[in-house]
Residue, then its C-alpha position, 0 to 999 in steps of 0.5 A: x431555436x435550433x432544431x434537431x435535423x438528424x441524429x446518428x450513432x458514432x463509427x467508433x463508439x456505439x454508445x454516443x449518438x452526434x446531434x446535428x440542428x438545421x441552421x437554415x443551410x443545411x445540417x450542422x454537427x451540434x454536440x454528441x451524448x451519451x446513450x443514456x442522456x439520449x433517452x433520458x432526455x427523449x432526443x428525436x429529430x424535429x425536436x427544439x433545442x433551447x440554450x439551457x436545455x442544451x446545457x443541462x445536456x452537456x453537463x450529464x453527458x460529462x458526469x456519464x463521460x466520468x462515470x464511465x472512465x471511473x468504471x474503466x478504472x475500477x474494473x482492474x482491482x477496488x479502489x478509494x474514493x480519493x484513488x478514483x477523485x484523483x484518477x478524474x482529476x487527472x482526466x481533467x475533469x472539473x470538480x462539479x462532475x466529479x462529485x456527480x460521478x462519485x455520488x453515482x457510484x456510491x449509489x450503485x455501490x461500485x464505491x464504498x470505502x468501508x469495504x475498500x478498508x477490510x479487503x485492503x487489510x485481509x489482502x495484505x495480511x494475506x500476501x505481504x509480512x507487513x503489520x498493522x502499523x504499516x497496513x494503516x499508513x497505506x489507508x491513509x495515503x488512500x485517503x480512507x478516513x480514520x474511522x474506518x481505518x480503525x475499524x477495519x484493523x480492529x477486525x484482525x485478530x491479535x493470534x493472526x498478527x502474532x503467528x505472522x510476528x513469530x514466522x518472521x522472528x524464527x526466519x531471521x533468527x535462522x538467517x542471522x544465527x552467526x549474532x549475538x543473542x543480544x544483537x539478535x534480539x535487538x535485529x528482531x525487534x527493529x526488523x518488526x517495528x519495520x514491518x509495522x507490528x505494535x510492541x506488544x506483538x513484538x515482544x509476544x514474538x520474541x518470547x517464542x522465538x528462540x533468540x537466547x542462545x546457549x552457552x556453546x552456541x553464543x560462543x561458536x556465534x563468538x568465534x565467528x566474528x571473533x576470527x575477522x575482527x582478529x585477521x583485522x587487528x592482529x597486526x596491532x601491538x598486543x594492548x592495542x590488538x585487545x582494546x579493539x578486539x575486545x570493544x568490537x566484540x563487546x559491541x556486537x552483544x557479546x558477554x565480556x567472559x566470553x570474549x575473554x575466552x576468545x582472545x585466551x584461546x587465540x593466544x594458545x594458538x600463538 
């Protein structure tokens, strides 16, 4: 069996030693390990290495190789344990390593998905305007299991969800104020089914965001689409010209005694 003649640190990496044998000429490099694998398995020169022994070795050396690397990985943010399986197998490592290497991190509790799931959803909640909907699709493609997805959500308060509903809606009603009442509800509610809010949400917020308008401000909102859609038309003969106008307006949310004012005062002007 080879013996161990010499055992030196690594110039670049302080934490791996190489393991040089004798093999009768001289000293030969062998296999390098890590720190840990070196005390663990009390490595020391004069020492006899079997062929099991040595395998063995190796195969811990590898799993504190992963470890490592998933360290390095998990030291930028938190991430699932289907992020960190992924980054391994990128890394080439086999699937034997890997399930030591999570397993020793679930262990010392640098992994833990429950925890991973209640972060993700208060660091959302916190710095985007998506809704729980969304927020659950982005679990999912972390690979977190839908129990714990279900959970972590459960834990976000309806208020909180709804207040977010309601700065949306009173944003967008304020950028789009040149729309229907009726076209902006109907804006309101796609632009939150979107964002991944529930209906209930949606429909709490849109009671108190101010979409109905009043009479005087559907109709200035009226006149503003009115006057292109009339630039666009006007060159039609008369019948012509109203059949577009009136069908364009009435199909953006326009009540029909409304748009008949429009096309009335349109013609005074002629």
């Amino acid at each position: 069996m080879p013996v161990i003649a010499k055992i030196s640190v690594q110039k670049h990496n302080k934490d791996r030693y190489s393991i040089f044998t004798d093999s009768g000429r001289g000293e030969e490099y062998a296999f390098s390990v890590d720190e840990d694998v070196l005390i663990k398995y009390n490595l020391k020169k004069g020492m006899e290495l079997d062929d099991f022994a040595v395998t063995e070795m190796l195969f811990q050396d590898d799993i504190r190789k992963a470890y490592n690397t998933a360290i390095n990985y998990l030291s930028h943010r938190m991430r699932s344990e289907s992020e960190v399986r992924e980054h391994l197998k990128k890394k080439e490592i086999s699937d034997s390593v890997i399930k030591e290497a999570i397993h020793k991190l679930y262990e010392l509790k640098f992994l833990n998905d429950e925890e991973f799931a209640k972060a993700f959803v208060q660091t959302k909640l916190n710095t985007t305007d998506k809704g729980a909907d969304v927020i659950k699709l982005e679990l999912k493609e972390k690979g977190i299991a839908p129990d714990l997805i279900t959970k972590a959500i459960e834990e976000v308060s309806f208020d909180e969800q709804l207040e977010k509903a309601i700065n949306l809606s009173e944003k967008y009603a304020l950028k789009n104020k040149k729309d229907s009442s009726r076209i902006l509800k109907q804006k309101i509610e796609q632009m939150l089914k979107r964002k991944g809010y529930s209906f209930p949400i949606i429909r709490a917020a849109l009671d108190e965001t101010e979409v109905e308008k009043e009479a005087d401000a559907e109709m200035d909102a009226l006149r503003v689409q009115g006057e292109k859609l009339h630039n666009k038309y006007s060159k039609l003969p008369e019948r012509e010209y109203r059949q577009k106008l009136k069908m364009a307006l009435y199909r953006k949310g326009f009540p029909m005694d409304l748009i008949d004012e429009f096309i009335m005062e349109k013609e005074n002007e002629d």
